[in-house]
C-alpha positions, 0 to 999 in steps of 0.5 A: 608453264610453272615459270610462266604461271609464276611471273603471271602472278608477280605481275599481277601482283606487283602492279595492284600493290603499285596501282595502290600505293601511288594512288595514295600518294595521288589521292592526298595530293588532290585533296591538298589541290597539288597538281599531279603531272604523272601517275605512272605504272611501271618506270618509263625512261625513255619512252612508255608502253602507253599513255593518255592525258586526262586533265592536267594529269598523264596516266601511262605504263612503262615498260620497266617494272621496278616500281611505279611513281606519281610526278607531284609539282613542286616536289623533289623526288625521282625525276630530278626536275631541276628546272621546276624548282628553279621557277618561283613556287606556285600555290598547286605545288608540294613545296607551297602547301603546310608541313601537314599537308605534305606529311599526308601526301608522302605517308598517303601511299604507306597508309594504303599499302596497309590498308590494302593488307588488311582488306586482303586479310579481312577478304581471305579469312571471310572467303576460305576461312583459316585452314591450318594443321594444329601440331598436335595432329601431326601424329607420325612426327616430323622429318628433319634436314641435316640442320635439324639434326644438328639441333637434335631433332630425330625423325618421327620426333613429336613437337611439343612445344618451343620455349615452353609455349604451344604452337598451334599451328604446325607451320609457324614452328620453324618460324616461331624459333627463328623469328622468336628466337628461340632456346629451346623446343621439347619434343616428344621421342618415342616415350620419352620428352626432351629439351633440345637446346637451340644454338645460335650458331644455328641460326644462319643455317635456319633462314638457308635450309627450307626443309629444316623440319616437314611432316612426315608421312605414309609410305606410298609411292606411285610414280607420276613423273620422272626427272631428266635423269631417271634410273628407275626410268632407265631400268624400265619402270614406267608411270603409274608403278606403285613402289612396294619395297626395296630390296626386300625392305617394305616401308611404314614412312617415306623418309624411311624409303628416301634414306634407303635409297641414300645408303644405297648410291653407287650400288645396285637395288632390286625394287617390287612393284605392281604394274597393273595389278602385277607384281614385279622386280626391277634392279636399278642403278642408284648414282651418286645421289642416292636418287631414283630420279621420280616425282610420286602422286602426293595426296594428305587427304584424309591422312591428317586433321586439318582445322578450319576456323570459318567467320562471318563477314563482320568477324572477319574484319577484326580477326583481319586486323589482327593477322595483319598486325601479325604479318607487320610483327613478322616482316619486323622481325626478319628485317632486324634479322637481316641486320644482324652480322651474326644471323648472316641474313643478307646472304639469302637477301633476293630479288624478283627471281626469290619474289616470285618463287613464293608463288604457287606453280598452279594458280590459286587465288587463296594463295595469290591473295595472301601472298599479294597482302603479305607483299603489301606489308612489306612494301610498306615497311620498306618504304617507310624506312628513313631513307633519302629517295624512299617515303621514310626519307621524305618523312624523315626531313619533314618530321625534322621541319616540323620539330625545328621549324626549318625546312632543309634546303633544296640543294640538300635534298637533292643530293639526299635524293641522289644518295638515296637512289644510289644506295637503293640501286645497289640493293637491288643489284645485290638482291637480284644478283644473289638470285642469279648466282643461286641459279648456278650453285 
């Protein structure tokens, strides 16, 4: 159901962001009087999933859902349509209108990808306001991976500060060192602060490692579900047992509960527990690891201070505006990343499979929203890139036109086009193929 959940929301998701942006392109193409053959959800080689014609126009959905495309007259794009461009150029045709007027019609689908993210962004902060952690409340500190430690960071440690400058959020902490590159973060041990240095040797680890550093919490441990291989299941314990101790050793924290457990693989446990208002004892058998194969009840509800910043709706606009300036900021700044050999980025390059794991595994239209805006972005910084095939492409040899005043030949941008999709294809072979073999490591 989680995995259907999740495609359900990518669907959805994909199809608003692709609905958009061909409009875009279609919208400027109207209004410069092109003639639009095709507006087309999903591609459809072959055949289609539906189709009508309204005017000169066929709308239709295909059946593979890498994209969308609007087929314009006169121009050289996807559908290789050779023999048009053989035949006399017509005034509706893309190639028979001004450089401008071209230049519209190809940043027309970009324009509203944005546009759409700042809508979104306007929409959400308006709705359900901006809820958020300040780091200053995460009041027992954090819990760190093996790459945290390797920076110096210490479970119960208390953030500080990175570079010297507050995070107020508590989540924008691993981003703000990654993205910002950072050198340094202060914590705070115990009584005592410290200056960790952040190597950049460290950095590949920290685009792979999600658990890098979370909050830490309470121990409470009620069982709510247990995984296909369970010892606490196999030693008898049942759902709704509520976790007291360990071998005698009671818990302030529940890292302090998951390390106990690690030091014990391969041995034998004896854990008290209450059933039903009784207290009990189980020995169990802890594998290799260092797991009780149990998912607890997990509710922060009163344990933390969230802050919600709520607006009205003409301050929601500008306050939209500027987080989706942020997003565009962001998105830059891992896309440089992943051009950086020493970063080794590309290796957690992924395809739809990455896509839609950022979804929830519940639905939950705060969530759909953001994610859908923050999509929207990045459809529209990859398709402005100057790539033949892509609109940046387009734009690129438009721009050209424009500055030297000679548009490149039909032939040229043919086999522009070619390379361009071939390069495109094996991105998104190695993207997907990527998820894949992260399906069986």
């Amino acid at each position: 159901m989680v995995i259907l959940i999740k495609a359900a929301q990518l669907l959805l998701s994909l199809s608003i962001l692709v609905i958009l942006h061909e409009f875009g392109h279609f919208l400027f193409a109207k209004l410069f009087h092109c003639r639009v053959e095709k507006f087309y959800l999903f591609f459809d080689p072959w055949f289609s999933l539906f189709k009508t014609q309204r005017g000169e126009t066929e709308y239709g959905v295909g059946w593979l859902p890498l994209g969308g495309y609007v087929k314009i007259s006169g121009m050289i794009d996807e559908s290789m349509d050779k023999e048009q461009m053989k035949q006399p150029p017509q005034p509706w045709e893309f190639r028979s209108k001004p450089t401008w007027q071209r230049l519209l019609i190809m940043i027309g689908g970009v324009l509203f990808n944005l546009i759409l993210a700042l809508a979104l962004y306007s929409m959400i902060l308006f709705v359900w306001g901006d809820e958020y952690l300040p780091t200053q409340n995460a009041k027992y500190g954090i819990v760190v991976s093996d790459t945290g430690r390797e920076i110096g960071l210490r479970n119960g440690d208390k953030i500080l500060s990175v570079d010297g400058k507050i995070v107020e959020s508590f989540t924008k902490i691993v981003p703000t060192i990654v993205l910002d590159g950072a050198q340094t973060i202060e914590v705070q041990r115990d009584s005592q602060k410290l200056t960790l240095q952040v190597k950049k040797e460290i950095i590949p680890k920290l685009l792979t490692d999600r658990n890098i550093l979370s909050l830490r919490v309470p121990f409470s441990c009620k069982i709510i579900a247990f995984a296909k291989q369970s010892p606490a299941r196999d030693a008898g314990m049942e759902l709704g047992d509520e976790i007291l101790s360990v071998d005698s050793t009671k818990f302030k924290f529940y890292d302090q509960f998951v390390d106990k457990l690690a030091l014990s693989k391969d041995s034998d446990v004896t854990v008290q527990f209450i059933r039903k208002g009784v207290n009990l004892t189980k020995k169990i058998r802890i594998g290799s690891a260092g797991l009780i194969g149990i998912q607890r009840a997990y509710d922060l509800e009163g344990v933390f201070e969230y802050k919600t910043i709520k607006y009205s709706l003409l301050e929601s606009i500008p306050a939209g505006i500027a987080k989706g300036y942020r997003a565009v900021g962001d998105y830059l700044k891992q896309f440089k990343l992943l051009f950086s050999p020493k970063t080794k980025a590309y290796e957690s390059l992924g395809g739809f499979i990455a896509i839609g794991n950022i979804f929830p595994g519940v639905w939950d239209w705060e969530s759909f929203w953001n994610l859908t805006a923050f999509l929207s972005i990045i459809l529209a910084v990859m398709n402005i890139l100057p790539i033949p095939a892509l609109d940046g492409g387009h734009v690129l040899f438009l721009l050209y036109e424009i500055v030297t005043r000679r548009k490149p030949s039909d032939k040229f941008l043919e086999y522009a086009q070619i390379a361009g999709m071939v390069l495109l294809f094996s991105l998104l072979i190695y993207a997907n193929g990527n998820d894949i073999l992260k399906l069986f490591r």
